[in-house]
C-alpha positions in Angstrom: -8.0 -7.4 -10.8 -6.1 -4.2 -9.6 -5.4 -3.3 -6.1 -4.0 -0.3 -4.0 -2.8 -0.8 -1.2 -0.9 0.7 2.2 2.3 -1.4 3.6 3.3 -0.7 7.1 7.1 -0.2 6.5 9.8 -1.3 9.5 10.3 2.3 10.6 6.5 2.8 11.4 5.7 5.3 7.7 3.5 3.9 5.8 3.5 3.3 1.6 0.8 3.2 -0.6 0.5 2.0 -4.6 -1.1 0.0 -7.0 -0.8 -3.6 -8.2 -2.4 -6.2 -11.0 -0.7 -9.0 -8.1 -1.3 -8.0 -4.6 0.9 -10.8 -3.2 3.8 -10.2 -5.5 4.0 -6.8 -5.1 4.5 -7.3 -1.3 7.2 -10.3 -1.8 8.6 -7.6 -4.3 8.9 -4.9 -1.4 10.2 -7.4 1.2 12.8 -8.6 -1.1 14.1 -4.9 -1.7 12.8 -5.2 -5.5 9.6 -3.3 -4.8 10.3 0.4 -4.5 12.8 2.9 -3.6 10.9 3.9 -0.4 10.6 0.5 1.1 13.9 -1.0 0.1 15.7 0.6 3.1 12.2 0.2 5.5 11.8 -3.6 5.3 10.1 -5.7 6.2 6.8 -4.4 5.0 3.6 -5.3 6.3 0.1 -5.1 4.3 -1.9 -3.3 6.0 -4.7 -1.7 3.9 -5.6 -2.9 0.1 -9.4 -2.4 -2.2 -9.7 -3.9 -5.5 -10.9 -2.6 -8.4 -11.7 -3.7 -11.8 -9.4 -1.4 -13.8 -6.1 0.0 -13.9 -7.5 3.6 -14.0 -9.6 3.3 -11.3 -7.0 1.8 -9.0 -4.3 4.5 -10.1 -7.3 7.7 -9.3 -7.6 5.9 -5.7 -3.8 5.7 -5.4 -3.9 9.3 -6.1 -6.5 10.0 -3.8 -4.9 8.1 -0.8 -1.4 10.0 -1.4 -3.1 13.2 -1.2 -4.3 12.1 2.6 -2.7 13.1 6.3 -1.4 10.2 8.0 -3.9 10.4 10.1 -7.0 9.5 7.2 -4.5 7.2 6.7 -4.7 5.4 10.1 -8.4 5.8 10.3 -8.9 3.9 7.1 -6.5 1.3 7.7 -8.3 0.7 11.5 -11.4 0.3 9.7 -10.3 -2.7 8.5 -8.5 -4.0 11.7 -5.8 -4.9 10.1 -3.3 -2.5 12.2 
């Protein structure tokens, strides 16, 4: 399974990417291992995630996600309540 997904960083911004292992990519980012962005943001906190079967449809949303205000962002997150 692939996942994207939208941490909730220490500092309030949000991060979104993709993942074949949701739970390790957010250990990753909590230990400082996960990306650039988050490494000086931690502790990260999921926040959003889908799943998809491929890689290619995960990376499209990914792409789709970045392109949205932080606003979008929030909306989609709070449909989920897991703000």
């Amino acid at each position: 399974m692939n996942y994207i997904y939208i941490v909730k960083c220490a500092d309030g911004t949000l991060y979104c990417g993709w993942t074949n292992h949701l739970e390790k990519r957010v250990a990753a980012h909590n230990s400082g291992k996960g990306a650039k962005y988050t490494k000086s943001r931690r502790p990260v906190e999921l926040v959003y995630y889908e799943e998809f079967e491929t890689k290619e449809e995960a990376m499209r949303r990914e792409a789709s996600i970045k392109r949205m205000e932080r606003a979008a962002k929030l909306e989609l997150i709070a449909k989920t309540g897991r703000s």
